[in-house]
C-alpha positions, -999 to 999 in steps of 0.1 A, spaced: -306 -533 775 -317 -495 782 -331 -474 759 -300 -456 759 -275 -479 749 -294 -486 723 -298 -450 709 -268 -451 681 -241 -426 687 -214 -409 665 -189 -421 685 -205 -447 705 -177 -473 719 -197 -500 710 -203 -489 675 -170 -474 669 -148 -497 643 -122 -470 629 -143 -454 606 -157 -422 601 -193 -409 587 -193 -394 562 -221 -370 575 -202 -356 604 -166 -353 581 -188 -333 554 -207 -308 586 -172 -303 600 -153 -299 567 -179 -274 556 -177 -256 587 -137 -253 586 -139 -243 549 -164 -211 556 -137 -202 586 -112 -202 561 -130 -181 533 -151 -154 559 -111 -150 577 -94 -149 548 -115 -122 535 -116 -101 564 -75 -101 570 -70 -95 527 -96 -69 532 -82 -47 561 -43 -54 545 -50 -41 506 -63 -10 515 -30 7 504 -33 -5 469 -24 23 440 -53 31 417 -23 37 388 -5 4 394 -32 -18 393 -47 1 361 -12 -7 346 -12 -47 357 -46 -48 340 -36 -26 310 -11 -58 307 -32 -84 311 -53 -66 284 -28 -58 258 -15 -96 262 -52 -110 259 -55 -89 230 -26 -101 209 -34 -135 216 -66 -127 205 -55 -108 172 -34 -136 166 -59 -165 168 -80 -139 149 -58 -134 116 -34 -166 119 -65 -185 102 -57 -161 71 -23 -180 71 -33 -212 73 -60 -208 45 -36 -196 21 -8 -217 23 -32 -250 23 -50 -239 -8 -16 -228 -24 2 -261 -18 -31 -281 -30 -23 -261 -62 12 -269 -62 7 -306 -55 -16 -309 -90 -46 -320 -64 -61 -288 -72 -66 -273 -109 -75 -237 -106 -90 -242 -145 -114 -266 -133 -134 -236 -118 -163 -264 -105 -138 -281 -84 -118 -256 -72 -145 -227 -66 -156 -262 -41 -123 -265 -23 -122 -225 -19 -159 -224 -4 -150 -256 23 -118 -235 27 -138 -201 33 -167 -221 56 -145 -234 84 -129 -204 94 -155 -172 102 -126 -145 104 -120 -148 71 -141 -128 48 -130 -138 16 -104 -165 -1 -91 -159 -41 -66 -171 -63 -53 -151 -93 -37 -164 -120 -10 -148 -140 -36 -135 -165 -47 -112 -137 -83 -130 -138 -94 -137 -100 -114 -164 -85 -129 -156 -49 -153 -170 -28 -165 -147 -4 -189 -139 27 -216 -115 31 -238 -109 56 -226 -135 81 -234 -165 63 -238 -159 28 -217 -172 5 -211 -159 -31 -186 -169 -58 -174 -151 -87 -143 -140 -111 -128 -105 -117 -109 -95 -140 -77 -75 -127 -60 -70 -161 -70 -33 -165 -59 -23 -131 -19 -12 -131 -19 -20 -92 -21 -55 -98 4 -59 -131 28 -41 -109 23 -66 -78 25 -97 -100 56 -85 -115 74 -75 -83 58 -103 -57 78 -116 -33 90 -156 -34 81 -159 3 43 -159 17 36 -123 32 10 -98 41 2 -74 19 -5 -38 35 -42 -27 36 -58 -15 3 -90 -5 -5 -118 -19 -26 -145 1 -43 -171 -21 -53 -172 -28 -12 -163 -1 -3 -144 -11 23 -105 -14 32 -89 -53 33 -63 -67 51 -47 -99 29 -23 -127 37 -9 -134 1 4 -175 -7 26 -172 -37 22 -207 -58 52 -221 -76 58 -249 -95 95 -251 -102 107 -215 -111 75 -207 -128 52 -190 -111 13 -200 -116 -7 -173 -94 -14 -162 -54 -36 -175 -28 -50 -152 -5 -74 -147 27 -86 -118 32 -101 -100 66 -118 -71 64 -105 -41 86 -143 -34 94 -146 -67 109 -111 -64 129 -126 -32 144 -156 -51 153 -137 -79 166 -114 -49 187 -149 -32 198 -160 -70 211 -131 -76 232 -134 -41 243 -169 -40 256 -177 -45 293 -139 -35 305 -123 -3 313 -101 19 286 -100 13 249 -85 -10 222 -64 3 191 -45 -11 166 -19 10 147 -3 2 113 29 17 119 29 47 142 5 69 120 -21 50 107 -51 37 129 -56 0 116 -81 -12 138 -105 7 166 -146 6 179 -149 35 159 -140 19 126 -162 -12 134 -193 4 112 -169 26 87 -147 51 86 -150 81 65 -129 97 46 -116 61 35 -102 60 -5 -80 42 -29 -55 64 -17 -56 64 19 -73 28 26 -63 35 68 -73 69 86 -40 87 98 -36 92 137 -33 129 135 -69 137 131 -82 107 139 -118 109 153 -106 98 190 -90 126 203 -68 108 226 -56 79 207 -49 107 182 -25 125 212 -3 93 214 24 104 203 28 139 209 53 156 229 40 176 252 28 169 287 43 131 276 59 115 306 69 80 316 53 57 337 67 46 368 49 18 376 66 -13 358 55 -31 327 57 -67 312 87 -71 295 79 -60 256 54 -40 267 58 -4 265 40 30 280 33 62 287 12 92 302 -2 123 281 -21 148 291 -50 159 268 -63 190 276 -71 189 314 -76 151 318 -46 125 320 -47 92 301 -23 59 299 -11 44 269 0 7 270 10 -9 244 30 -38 225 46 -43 184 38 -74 167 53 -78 141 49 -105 111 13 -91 97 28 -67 68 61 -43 59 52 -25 91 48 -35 127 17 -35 145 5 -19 179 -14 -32 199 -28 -13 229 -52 8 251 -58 37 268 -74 43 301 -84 75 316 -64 77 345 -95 85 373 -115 61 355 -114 44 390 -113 54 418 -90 49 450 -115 34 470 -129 14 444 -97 2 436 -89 -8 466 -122 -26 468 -118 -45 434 -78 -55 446 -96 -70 479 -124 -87 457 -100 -104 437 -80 -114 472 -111 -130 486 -118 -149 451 -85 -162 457 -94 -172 491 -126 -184 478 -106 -205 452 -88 -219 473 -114 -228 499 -130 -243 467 -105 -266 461 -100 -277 493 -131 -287 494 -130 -303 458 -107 -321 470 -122 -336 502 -155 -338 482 -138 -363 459 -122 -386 484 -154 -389 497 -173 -394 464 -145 -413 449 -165 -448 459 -200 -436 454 -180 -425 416 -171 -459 415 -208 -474 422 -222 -455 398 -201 -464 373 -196 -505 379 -240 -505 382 -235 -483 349 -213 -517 335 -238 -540 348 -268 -521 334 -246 -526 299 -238 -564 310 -202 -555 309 -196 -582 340 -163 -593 330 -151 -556 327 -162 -547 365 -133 -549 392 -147 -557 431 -150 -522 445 -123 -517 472 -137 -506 508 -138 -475 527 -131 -459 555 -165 -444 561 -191 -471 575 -219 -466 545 -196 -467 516 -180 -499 532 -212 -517 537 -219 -503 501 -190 -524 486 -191 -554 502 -232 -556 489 -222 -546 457 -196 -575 447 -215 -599 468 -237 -592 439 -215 -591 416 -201 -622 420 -237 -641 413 -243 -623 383 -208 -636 371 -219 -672 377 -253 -664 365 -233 -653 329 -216 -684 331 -243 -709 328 -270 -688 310 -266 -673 277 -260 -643 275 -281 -628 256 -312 -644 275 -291 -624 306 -291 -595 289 -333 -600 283 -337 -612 319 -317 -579 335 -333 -554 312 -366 -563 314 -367 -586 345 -393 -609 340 -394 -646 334 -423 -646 314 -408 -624 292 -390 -657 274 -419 -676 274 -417 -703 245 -429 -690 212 -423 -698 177 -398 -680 156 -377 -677 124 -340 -693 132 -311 -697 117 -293 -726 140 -255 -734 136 -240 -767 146 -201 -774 150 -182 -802 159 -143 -817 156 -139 -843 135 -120 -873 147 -117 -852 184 -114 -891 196 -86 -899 180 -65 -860 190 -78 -867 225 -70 -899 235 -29 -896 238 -38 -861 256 -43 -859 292 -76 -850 313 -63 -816 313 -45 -809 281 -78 -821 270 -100 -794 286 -76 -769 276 -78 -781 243 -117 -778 242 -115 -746 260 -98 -732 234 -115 -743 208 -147 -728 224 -129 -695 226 -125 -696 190 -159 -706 180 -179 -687 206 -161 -653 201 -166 -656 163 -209 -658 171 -204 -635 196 -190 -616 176 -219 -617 150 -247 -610 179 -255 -652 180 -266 -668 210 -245 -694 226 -267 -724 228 -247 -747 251 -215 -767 244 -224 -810 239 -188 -828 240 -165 -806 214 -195 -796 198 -213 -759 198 -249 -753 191 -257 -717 184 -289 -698 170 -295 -666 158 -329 -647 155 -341 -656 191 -344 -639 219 -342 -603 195 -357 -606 159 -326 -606 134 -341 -604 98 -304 -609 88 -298 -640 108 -288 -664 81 -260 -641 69 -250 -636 108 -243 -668 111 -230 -675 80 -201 -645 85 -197 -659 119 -189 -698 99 -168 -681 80 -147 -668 107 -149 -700 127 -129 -716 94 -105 -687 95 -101 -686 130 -91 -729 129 -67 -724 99 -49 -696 121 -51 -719 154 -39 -751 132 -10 -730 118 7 -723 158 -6 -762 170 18 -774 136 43 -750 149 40 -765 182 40 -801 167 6 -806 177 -17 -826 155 -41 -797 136 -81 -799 142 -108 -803 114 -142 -788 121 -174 -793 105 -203 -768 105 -242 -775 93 -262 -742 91 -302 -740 87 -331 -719 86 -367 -722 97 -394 -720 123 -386 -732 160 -403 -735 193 -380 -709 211 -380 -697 249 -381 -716 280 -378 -758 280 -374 -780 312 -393 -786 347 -406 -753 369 -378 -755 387 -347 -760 362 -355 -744 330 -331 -736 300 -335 -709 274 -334 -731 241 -347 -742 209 -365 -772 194 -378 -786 169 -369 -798 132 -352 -768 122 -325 -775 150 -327 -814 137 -318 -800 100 -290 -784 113 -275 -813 133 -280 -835 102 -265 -810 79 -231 -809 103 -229 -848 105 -232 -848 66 -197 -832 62 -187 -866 78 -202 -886 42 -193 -858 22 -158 -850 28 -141 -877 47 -108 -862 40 -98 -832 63 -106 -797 52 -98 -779 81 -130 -764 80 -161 -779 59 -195 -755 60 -225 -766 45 -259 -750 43 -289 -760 37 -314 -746 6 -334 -725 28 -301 -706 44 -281 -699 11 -314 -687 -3 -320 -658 25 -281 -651 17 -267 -615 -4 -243 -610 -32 -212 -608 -11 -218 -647 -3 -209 -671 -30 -225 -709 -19 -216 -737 -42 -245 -761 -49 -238 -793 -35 -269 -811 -43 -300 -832 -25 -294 -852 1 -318 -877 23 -308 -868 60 -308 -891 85 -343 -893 107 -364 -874 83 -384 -884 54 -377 -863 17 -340 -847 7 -329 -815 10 -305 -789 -7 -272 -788 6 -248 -762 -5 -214 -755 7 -202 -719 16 -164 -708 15 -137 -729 -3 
């Protein structure tokens, strides 16, 4: 053979089988995707150079003012929310607002969850006030006012609405700030019993605005009504000027000149570029410069609508920068898609190495039984992957078939054979077997017979399983099981205790379907010890089994085959324990002393005591 017919190819004919590598798919898809983007880019860029700087202002001056609702919304909604779930507590008797321990509590969890809110009160129809509120970003501080001096609030009780509603802004001294409140009233029957509300400070609405504002073009307002300014960067540190009387600075005067020019009349004219539906807009010149006002109403936060906009200077940007932002956002698009294109092709081609990762990921966990074979591919190296990986994977099942599982679980996590070397241990050791399974088995075929067993073993296994034991191996219709080995388990004797338990639960529940199915019902009998044992590996160098010996697992053996002595008559299920295991056992098991028995092969008696009924 020469030296080139040898050399491997791409596309060699004599290695070519219909699949693809995956190195040449991901060179030429990369390739194809930076034609795409670098074209895409140049075409967009030479075709949007006839953009308008005032149209695209107004698109964005849409996108803001929509943002910005949403924003507001999620901002004072919480208020809402707050209020009616602290009223209806009240309503429902969960809550008593006398008990001022509790309920100052429910008000603080109330207060902690949502950070828009800066304060949450009740007041009670004496006019006395209990409020949690928050300074300083985090702390918290509760207290009680009394309101019954102040007219404002005799004439507000008197007159409150039945419905839940905002209250317009108002102004408090003490904090010298002005407060924006969604009020909860709370009835029970026709009598009402006090108000919830949450309160959000105007100072922090302005700080939220001057957030959402920094970083883009134009400024964010908020108007209460046409006149009054409700929320702007300005007010975010204080207003002045600000009183009982006038909790919200008027627009005319207000210290933005331009916001303050909304409304006016002169040099006014209409836009002609088009606007979302509900919004609204307009030009105004101020001076010598020209501005844009877009804005929407919402409306549901108070007696008068809200407006929620912002201005831009109108050669804030300029033609050719417009034109060069329009084409950035082109190519972004162009970008995007190139992206996911290539998202896309990326995770065909990763879909199988995905899958690898994950099914190594189940086997690391010794989740066998929970792995599917992975399927093939088209591309040569992911094939070849698959095909290794549940060649594999089918020797591990078998492997979990015939050793225990836990030693697996040992054996793949630290890999060594010595690592079970025989040693001696503290053991609890459980024995099972059916009583009479003779006499159910012999009018039962060969395989109604193994299916009989095999369900039994279901039973008893999945209930040690279940209780982290260790699956022994399976002599006849009998199970031997241990707990403490090949992990330390200082609470062994009451796994395997709770796991007897279920075993008798889990027969009673099987013999109540074989009744229904006229099949004769099974008794079991269970023998449970504790004690030292020779644990780890027993047999030749060649065939070795993870085990344990010695006259612990003899005690336990005896104390099953004692059931047969002690209660001919069937139980169902018969557990009996030995001295040693009922006295490692807590509260929550209840053994009933049995007494000392001789067992059979050993010299001395031993305390027997029976656990469940």
């Amino acid at each position: 053979m020469s030296a080139k017919s040898e050399m491997p190819g791409w596309f060699s004919p004599a290695r070519w089988n219909g699949q693809l590598s995956i190195t040449v798919t991901l060179a030429t898809a990369i390739s194809l995707l930076v034609l795409v983007s670098v074209g895409s880019v140049l075409g967009v860029g030479m075709w949007i150079a006839s953009k308008n700087t005032l149209a695209l202002m107004s698109a964005n001056a849409n996108q803001s003012t929509a943002s910005m609702i949403d924003r507001i919304e999620r901002h004072l909604l919480p208020a809402e929310d707050q209020a009616r779930f602290i009223a209806e507590r009240i309503e429902s008797g969960e809550f008593n607002p006398e008990n001022r321990t509790t309920f100052g509590r429910l008000l603080t969890g109330s207060l902690a969850g949502v950070p828009q809110i800066e304060s949450i009160s009740f007041l009670d129809p004496r006019l006395k006030s209990l409020y949690v509120a928050r300074y300083e970003g985090s702390r918290i501080e509760i207290g009680e006012i009394d309101h019954s001096d102040d007219p404002r609030y005799h004439e507000y009780l008197a007159s409150i609405p039945e419905e839940p509603h905002w209250v317009p802004p108002y102004w408090i001294k003490r904090h010298e700030g002005t407060y924006f409140s969604r009020v909860h009233p709370v009835w029970r029957g026709d009598r009402l019993v006090g108000a919830t509300a949450a309160t959000a400070s105007i100072r922090e609405l302005s700080a939220f605005v001057r957030k959402i504002s920094e970083g883009g073009p134009g400024t964010q307002f908020i108007l209460y009504g046409h006149d009054h300014v409700l929320a702007h960067p300005l007010m975010a540190n204080g207003y002045p000027d600000i009183s009982i009387e006038n909790p919200l600075p008027r627009l005319a005067g207000f210290l933005d000149p331009v916001l303050a020019a909304m409304w006016q009349q002169e040099g006014r004219f209409d836009l002609v570029t088009p606007l979302a539906q509900g919004t609204n807009g307009h030009r105004v010149r101020v001076g010598e410069q020209e501005y844009v006002f877009v804005f929407r109403r919402l409306h549901g936060f108070g007696p008068k609508h809200l407006i929620v906009g912002i201005w831009y200077h109108v050669e804030d940007v300029s033609t050719e920068l417009s034109r060069m932002i329009v084409a950035l956002l082109v190519s972004v698009g162009a970008l995007v898609l190139s992206i996911i294109a290539a998202l896309i092709l990326g995770r065909r081609i990763a879909r199988p190495i995905v899958r690898f990762s994950a099914a190594t990921g189940q086997v690391r966990d010794l989740n066998i039984n929970e792995i599917g074979d992975l399927p093939g591919s088209v591309f040569r190296e992911l094939d070849q992957q698959a095909k290794s990986f549940n060649a594999m994977l089918r020797a591990l099942r078998w492997f979990e078939l015939y050793i225990p599982w836990k030693v697996v679980e040992r054996l793949v996590k630290h890999g060594e054979i010595e690592d079970a070397a025989s040693a001696e241990r503290e053991v609890t050791v459980m024995f099972t077997d059916i009583t009479g399974f003779s006499s159910v088995a012999e009018n039962l075929s060969a395989p109604d017979v193994a299916a009989l067993v095999n369900r039994h073993f279901e039973i008893v296994a999945g209930c040690i399983e279940a209780e982290d034991g260790t699956v022994d191996k399976f002599i006849g219709d009998s199970v031997m099981a241990f707990w403490g080995a090949p992990e330390a388990q200082p609470d062994a004797a009451e796994r395997a205790c709770r796991a007897a338990l279920s075993i008798a639960d889990g027969v009673r529940t099987e013999n109540v379907r074989r009744r229904a199915a006229g099949e004769v019902p099974l008794d079991i009998r269970i023998g449970i010890h504790s004690g030292n044992a020779t644990v780890g590996n027993i047999g030749a160098p060649g065939r070795i089994n993870y085990t344990i010996i010695g006259d612990t697992v003899n005690i336990g053996q005896r104390l099953e085959q004692l059931v047969r002595t002690l209660y001919p008559a069937g139980n169902e299920a018969t557990i009996l324990v030995s001295g040693t295991t009922a006295s490692e056992l807590g509260p929550d098991f209840c053994p009933t002393p049995v007494g000392r028995y001789p067992l059979k092969g050993r010299s001395g008696e031993v305390d027997v005591f029976k656990l469940g009924g």
